[in-house]
N, C-alpha and C positions, 0 to 999 in steps of 0.2 A: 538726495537719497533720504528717504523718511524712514525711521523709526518707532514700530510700535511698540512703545512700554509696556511691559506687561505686569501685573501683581505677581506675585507667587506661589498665587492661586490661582492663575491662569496659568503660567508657566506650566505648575504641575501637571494642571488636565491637560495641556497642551502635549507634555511629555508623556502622559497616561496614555492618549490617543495611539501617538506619532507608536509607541510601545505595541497594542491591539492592534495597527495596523499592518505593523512590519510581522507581529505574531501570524494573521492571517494569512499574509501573502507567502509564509512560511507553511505553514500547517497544512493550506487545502492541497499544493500541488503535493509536498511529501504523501500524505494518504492517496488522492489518487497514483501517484507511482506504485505504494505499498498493492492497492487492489488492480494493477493491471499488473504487478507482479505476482500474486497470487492467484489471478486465474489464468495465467502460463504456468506458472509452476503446477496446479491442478490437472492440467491437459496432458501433462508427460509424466509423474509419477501419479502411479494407482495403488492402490492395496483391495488386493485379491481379498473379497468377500464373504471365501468360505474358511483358509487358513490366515487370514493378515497378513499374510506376504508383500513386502512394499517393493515394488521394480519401476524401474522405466521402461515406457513406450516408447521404444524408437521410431517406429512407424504408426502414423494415426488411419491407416486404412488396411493394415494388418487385423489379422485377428486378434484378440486381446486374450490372449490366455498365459494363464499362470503358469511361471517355468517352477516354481515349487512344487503346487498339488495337481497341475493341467487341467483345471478347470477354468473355464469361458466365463469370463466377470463380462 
């Protein structure tokens, strides 16, 4: 079994790295879940146009009207 000695200045960057990579492989998938979470949550609450009334769409081939002021968003 061979050992590579390292300085301590390679250590570091080596730990700097090993750090950036585990960062990344962390970060991209979190954000992609974040944005295929926020465009389901966009698809089922609306806020009506004319009063800002925020509801859920239960059905997405219903008609979409406001049960506050009945108007057709």
């Amino acid at each position: 079994m061979t050992v590579f000695p390292l300085s301590p200045a390679e250590f570091f960057l080596f730990l700097m790295l090993v750090g950036l990579l585990i960062l990344v492989c962390v970060f991209i998938p979190v954000q992609v879940a974040a944005k295929v979470r926020r465009v389901r949550h966009s698809r089922t609450h609306i806020t009506c146009r004319i009063c800002g009334y925020r509801y859920l769409l239960a059905d997405r081939r219903a008609e979409n009207v406001c049960p506050h002021c009945d108007s057709r968003n």
